[in-house]
C-alpha positions as MATLAB code, in Angstrom:
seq = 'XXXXXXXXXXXXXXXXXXXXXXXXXXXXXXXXXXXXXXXXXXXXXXXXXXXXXXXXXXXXXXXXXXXXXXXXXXXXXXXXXXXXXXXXXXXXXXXXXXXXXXXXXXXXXXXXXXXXXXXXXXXXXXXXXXXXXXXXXXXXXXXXXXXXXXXXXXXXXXXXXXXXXXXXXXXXXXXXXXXXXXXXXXXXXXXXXXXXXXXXXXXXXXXXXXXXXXXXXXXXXXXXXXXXXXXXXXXXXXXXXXXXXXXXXXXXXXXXXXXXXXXXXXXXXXXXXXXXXXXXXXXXXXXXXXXXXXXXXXXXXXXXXXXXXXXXXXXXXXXXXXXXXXXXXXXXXXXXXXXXXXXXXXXXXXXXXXXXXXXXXXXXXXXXXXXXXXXXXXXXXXX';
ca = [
       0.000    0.000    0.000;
       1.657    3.235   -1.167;
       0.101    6.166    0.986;
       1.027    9.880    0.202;
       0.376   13.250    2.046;
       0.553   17.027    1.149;
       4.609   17.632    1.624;
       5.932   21.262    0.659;
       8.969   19.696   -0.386;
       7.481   16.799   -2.252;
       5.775   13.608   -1.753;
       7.015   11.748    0.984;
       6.635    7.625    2.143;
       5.329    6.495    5.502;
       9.319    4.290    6.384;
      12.948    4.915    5.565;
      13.880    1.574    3.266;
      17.167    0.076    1.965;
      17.908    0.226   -2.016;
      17.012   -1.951   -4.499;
      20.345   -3.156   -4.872;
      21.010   -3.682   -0.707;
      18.000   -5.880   -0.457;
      18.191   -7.652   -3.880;
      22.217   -8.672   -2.686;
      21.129   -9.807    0.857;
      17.810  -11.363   -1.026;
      20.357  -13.578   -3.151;
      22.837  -14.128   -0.383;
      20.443  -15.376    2.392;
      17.750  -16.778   -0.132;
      14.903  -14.871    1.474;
      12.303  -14.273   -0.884;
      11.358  -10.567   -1.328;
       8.450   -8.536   -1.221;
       8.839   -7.264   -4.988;
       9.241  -11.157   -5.802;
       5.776  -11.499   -4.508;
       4.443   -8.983   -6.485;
       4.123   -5.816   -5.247;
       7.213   -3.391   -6.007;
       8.069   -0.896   -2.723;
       9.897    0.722   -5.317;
       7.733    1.459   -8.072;
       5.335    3.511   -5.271;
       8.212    5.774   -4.554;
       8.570    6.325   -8.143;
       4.749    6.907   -8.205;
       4.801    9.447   -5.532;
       6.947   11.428   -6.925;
       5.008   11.681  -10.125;
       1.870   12.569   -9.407;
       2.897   15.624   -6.830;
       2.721   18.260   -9.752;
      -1.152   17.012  -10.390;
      -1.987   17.171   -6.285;
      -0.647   20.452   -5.784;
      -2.248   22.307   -8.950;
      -5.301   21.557   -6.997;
      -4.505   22.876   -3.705;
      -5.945   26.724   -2.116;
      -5.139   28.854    0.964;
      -7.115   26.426    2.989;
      -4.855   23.152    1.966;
      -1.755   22.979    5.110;
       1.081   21.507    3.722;
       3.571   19.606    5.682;
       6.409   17.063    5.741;
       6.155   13.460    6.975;
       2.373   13.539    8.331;
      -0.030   10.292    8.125;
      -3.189   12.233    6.754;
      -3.982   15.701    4.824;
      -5.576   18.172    6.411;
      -7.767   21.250    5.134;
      -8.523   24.473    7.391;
     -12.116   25.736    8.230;
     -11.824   28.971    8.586;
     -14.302   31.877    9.878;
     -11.725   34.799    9.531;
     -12.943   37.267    6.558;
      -9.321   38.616    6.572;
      -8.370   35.142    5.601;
     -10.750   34.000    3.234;
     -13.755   34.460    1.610;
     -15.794   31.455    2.872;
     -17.293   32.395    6.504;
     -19.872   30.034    8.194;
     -22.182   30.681   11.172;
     -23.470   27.383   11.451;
     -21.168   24.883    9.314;
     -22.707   21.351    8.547;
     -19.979   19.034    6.872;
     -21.502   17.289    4.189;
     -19.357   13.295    2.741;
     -19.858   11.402   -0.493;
     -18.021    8.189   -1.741;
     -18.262    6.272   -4.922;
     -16.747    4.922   -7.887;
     -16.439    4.523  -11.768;
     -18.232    1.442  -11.929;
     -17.001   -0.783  -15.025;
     -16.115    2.392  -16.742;
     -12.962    1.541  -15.983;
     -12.783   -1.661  -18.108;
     -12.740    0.367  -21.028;
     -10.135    2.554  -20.366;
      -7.927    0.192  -19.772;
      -9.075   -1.412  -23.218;
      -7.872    0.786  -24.944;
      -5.124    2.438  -22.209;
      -6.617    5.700  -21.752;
      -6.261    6.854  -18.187;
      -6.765   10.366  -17.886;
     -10.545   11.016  -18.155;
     -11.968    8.464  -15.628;
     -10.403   10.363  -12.593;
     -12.593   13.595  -13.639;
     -15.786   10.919  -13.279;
     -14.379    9.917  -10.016;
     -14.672   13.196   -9.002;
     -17.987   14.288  -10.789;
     -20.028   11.159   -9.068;
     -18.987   12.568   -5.641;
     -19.463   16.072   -5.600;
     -22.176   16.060   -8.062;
     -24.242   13.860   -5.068;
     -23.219   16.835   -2.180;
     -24.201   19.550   -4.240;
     -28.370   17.912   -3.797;
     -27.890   19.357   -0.446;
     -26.583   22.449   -1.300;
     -23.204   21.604   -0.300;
     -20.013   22.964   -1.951;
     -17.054   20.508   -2.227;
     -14.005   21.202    0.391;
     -11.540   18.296   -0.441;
     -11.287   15.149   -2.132;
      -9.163   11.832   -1.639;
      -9.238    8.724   -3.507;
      -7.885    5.275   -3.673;
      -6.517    3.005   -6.297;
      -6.243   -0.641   -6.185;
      -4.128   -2.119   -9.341;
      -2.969   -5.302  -10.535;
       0.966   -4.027  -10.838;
       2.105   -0.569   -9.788;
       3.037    1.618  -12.897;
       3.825    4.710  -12.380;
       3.447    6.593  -15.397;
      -0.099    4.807  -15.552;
      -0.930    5.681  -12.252;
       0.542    9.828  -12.779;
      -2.127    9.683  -15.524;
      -5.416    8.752  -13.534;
      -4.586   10.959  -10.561;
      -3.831   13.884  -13.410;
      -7.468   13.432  -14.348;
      -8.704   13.268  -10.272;
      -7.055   16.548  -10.222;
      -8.280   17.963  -13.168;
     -11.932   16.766  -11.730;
     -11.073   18.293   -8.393;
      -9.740   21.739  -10.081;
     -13.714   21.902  -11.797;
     -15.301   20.826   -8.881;
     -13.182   24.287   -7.073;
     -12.189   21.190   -4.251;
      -8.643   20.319   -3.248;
      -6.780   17.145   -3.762;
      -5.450   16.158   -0.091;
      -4.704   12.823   -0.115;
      -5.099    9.077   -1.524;
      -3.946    5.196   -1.405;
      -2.763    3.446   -4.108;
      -2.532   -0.341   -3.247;
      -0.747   -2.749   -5.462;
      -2.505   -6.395   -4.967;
      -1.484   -8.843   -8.033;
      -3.451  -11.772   -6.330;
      -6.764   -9.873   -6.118;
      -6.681   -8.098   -9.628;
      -5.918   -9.655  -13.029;
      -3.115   -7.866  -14.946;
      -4.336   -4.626  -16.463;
      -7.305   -4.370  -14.361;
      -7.630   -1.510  -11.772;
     -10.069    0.103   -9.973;
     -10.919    4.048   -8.430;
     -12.922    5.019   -5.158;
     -13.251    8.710   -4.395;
     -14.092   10.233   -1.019;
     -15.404   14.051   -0.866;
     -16.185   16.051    1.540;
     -17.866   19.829    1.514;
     -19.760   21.973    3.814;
     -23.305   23.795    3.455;
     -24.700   26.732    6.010;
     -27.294   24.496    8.347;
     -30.149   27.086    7.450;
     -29.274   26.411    3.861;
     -29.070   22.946    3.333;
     -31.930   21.198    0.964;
     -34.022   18.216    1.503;
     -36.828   18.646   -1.002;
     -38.993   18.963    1.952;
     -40.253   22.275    0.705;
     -41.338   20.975   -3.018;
     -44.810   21.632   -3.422;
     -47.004   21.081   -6.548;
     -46.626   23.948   -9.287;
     -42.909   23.745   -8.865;
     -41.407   23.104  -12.239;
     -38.486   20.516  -12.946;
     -35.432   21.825  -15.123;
     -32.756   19.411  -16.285;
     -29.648   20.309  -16.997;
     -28.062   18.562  -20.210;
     -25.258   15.341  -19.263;
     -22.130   14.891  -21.691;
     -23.561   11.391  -22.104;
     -23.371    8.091  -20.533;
     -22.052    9.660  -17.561;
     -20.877    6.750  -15.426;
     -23.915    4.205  -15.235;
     -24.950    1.572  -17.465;
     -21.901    0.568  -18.592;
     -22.618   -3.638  -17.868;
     -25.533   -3.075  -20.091;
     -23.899   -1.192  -22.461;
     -20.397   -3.236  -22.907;
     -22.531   -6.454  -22.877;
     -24.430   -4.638  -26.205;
     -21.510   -2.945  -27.554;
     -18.811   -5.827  -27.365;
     -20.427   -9.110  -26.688;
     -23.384   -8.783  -28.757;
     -22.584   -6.490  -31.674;
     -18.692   -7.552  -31.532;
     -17.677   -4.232  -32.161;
     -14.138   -2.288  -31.070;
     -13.536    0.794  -29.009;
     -11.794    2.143  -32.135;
     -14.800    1.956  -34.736;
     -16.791    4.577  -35.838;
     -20.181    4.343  -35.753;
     -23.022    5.869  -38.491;
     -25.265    5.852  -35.924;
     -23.347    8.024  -33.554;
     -22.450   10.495  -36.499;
     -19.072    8.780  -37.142;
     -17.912    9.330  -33.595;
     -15.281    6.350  -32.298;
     -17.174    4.554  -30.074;
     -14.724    4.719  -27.232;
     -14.337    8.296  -26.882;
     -18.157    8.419  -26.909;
     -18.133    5.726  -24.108;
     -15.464    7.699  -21.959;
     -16.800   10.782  -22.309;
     -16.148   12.328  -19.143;
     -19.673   13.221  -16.458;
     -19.981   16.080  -16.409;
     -19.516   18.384  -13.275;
     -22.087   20.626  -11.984;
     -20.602   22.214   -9.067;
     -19.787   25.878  -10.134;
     -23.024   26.697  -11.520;
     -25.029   25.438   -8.845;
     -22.734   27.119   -6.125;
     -22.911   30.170   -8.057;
     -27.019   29.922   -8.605;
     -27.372   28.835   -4.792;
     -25.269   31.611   -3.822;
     -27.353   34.495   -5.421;
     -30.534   33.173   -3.303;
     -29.017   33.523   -0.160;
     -32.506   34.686    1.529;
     -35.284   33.304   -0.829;
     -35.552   29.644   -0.663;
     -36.610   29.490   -4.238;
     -34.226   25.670   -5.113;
     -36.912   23.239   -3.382;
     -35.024   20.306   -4.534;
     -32.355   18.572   -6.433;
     -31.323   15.626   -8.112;
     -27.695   13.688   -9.494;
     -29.277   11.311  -11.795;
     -27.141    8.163  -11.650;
     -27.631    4.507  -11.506;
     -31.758    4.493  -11.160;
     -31.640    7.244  -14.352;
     -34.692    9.929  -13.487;
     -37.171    7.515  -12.528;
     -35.076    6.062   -9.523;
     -32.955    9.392   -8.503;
     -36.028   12.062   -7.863;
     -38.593   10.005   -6.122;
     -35.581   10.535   -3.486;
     -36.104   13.711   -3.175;
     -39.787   13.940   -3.185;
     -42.330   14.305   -0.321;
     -44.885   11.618   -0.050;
     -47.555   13.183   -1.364;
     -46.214   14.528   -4.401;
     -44.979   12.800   -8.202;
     -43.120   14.235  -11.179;
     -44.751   14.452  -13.997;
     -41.710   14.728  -16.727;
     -42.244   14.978  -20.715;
     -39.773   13.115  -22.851;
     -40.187   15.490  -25.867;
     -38.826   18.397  -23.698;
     -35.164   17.476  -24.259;
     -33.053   16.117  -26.545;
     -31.417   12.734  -26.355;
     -27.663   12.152  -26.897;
     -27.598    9.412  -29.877;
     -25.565    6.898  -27.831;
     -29.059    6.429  -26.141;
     -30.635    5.799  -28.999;
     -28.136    3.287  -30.824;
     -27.771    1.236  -27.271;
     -31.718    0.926  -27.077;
     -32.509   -0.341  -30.484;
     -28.790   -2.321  -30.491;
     -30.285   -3.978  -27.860;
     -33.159   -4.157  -27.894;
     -34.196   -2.566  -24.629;
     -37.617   -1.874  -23.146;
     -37.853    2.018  -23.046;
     -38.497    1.610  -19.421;
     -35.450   -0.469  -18.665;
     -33.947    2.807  -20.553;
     -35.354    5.493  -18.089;
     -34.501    3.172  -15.339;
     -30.601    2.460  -16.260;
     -29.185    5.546  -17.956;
     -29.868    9.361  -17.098;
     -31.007    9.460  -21.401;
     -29.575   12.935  -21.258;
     -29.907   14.813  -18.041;
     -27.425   14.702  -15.217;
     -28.978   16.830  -12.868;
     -32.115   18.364  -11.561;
     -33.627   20.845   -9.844;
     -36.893   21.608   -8.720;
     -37.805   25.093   -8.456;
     -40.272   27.352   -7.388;
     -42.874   28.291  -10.343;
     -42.219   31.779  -10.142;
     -38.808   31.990  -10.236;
     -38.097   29.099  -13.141;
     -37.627   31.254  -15.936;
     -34.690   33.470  -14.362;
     -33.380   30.113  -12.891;
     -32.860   28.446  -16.340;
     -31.314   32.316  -17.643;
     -28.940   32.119  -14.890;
     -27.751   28.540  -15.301;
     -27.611   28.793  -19.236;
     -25.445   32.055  -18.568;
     -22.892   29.638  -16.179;
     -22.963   27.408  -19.844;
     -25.424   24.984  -18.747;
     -27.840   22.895  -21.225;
     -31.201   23.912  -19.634;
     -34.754   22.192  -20.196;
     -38.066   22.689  -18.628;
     -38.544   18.800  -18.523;
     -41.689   18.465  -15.659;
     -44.114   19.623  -13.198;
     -44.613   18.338   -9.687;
     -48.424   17.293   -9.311;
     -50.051   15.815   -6.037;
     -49.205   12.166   -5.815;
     -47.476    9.660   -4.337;
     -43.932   10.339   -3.970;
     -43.502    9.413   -7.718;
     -42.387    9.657  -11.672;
     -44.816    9.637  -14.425;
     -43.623   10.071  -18.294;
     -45.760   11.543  -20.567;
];
């Protein structure tokens, strides 16, 4: 397990160790057997460290306290308006953690490493921003077949490039090496965020009432759910390749379609959320992941209330449409699985929709009046 901290002079290891070339000669002297002989290389983690610095640091604000030779990052909280910007009366800390799913097949089918650390990202602080929250800092962990470190430098450049979106800092991570639990070339990402909201100002959807209209804001595609259902399409049933282009998707390669990065919502919703300080006019909101709109809002709706959505009010992305008649799949096995275009949703006051959806398509935001909330039972209807 390679573990690395903030360091103003670098990266630093938890333990002093011999070289290479001390313990390989006393390896070969005393026939011991070594713990690079078993598979996991102490070595290749320094090397790894040391790499990835440049990527951690680019992330890191006024907030982020560097130091040598500590066992965990740590992030100040600040109230001081001489210091910084960000003053809370009543500060409730908000945590997220998930993963890529089986995104991460793909990208190592075809060795691309750089995008699936901005999804790592996006599927964390997309979930705190439902209750208002803005992200603080981020960690993640990384469990690999066999440590490479210029493979490894690339999927923490794309956490960073995530967290550098997302206006969070990079503080920390893990990066365990375990050749017995992983096949070669397989890997996998967790990410761990967390942010803070003002207590008075943190969302529930407990004040969604009928009237209050739905807006969905446009997702860069698949996102990161559905990928079992769509590699077992793509790949098993079709037999196609990452690297073909596709008619149906307007020529696009099908694996830069399929890695298209989610997208990240933060600073447009912190920036909307932040110019209502007194009106609560944001009743509710939704990251529309695994569940797709159908399984994602009932969570934020009171009991006696349903969302009524219309699936002419938006466009879908043609990756959507290929994987559903590829299939074939049920259109309701669609709107359960994938988000079919929309990543995130709010539920807003009626009044107060119209300058909403201005705003957000001013902070370059896809916008669509997709619904209506009705009286019902604490559930979706498509019409």
């Amino acid at each position: 397990m390679t573990e690395w901290i903030p360091a103003k002079a670098g990266m630093t290891l938890k333990s002093k160790r011999a070289t290479k070339d001390v313990r390989d000669q006393v390896s070969r002297m005393a026939k011991y057997i070594s713990y690079e002989e078993s598979g996991v290389s102490i070595d290749a983690g320094e090397q790894m460290v040391g790499q990835i610095y440049s990527s951690l640091a680019s992330t890191f604000g006024p907030r982020v306290m560097e130091s040598k030779n500590t066992f965990a990052g740590m992030f100040r909280l600040d109230y001081d308006e001489k210091l910084f910007k960000k003053n809370y009366r009543s500060p409730v800390l908000v945590a997220c953690t998930d993963g890529v799913g089986s995104k991460v097949q793909l990208a190592a089918k075809i060795e691309k490493f750089d995008t699936v650390g901005i999804d790592l990202v996006a599927m964390n602080v997309n979930d705190m921003l439902v209750q208002g929250a803005e992200p603080l800092f981020f960690l993640d962990y990384l469990a690999v077949h066999k440590l490479e470190p210029a493979i490894v430098a690339e999927l923490v450049k794309g956490v960073a490039a995530g967290c550098k979106m997302a206006d969070c800092a990079l503080i920390g991570g893990e990066t365990a090496e375990m050749p017995d639990t992983y096949s070669e070339g397989d890997f996998d990402m967790a990410g761990f965020a967390v942010g803070v909201v003002e207590r008075k100002r943190i969302i529930t959807g407990s004040n969604i009432r009928p009237g209050d209209i739905i807006l969905g804001l446009g997702s860069s595609g698949l996102h990161s759910n559905g990928y079992t259902l769509a590699r077992n399409i793509c790949f098993k049933q079709k037999g196609l390749k990452m690297t073909d282009a596709l008619d149906e998707l307007d020529s696009a390669v099908l694996g830069e379609v399929l890695l298209e990065p989610t997208r990240i919502y933060v600073r447009p919703i912190v920036k909307l959320l932040s110019q209502y300080k007194v009106k609560r006019i944001v009743h509710g909101m939704a990251h529309i992941t695994g569940g797709g709109l159908v399984g994602n809002i009932p969570r934020v709706l009171p009991k006696d209330c349903n969302a009524v959505l219309r699936k002419t009010s938006w466009p879908t992305h043609k990756i959507f449409t290929f994987l559903q008649n590829a299939g074939p799949i049920e259109e309701s096995e669609m709107y359960r699985v994938f988000n079919m275009g929309i990543g995130f949703v709010l539920i807003v006051a009626e009044d107060f929709a119209n300058s909403i959806a201005k705003k957000l398509t001013r902070f370059g935001e896809k916008v669509y009046n997709i619904g209506r909330i009705t009286t019902g039972t604490g559930k979706v209807t498509l019409k």
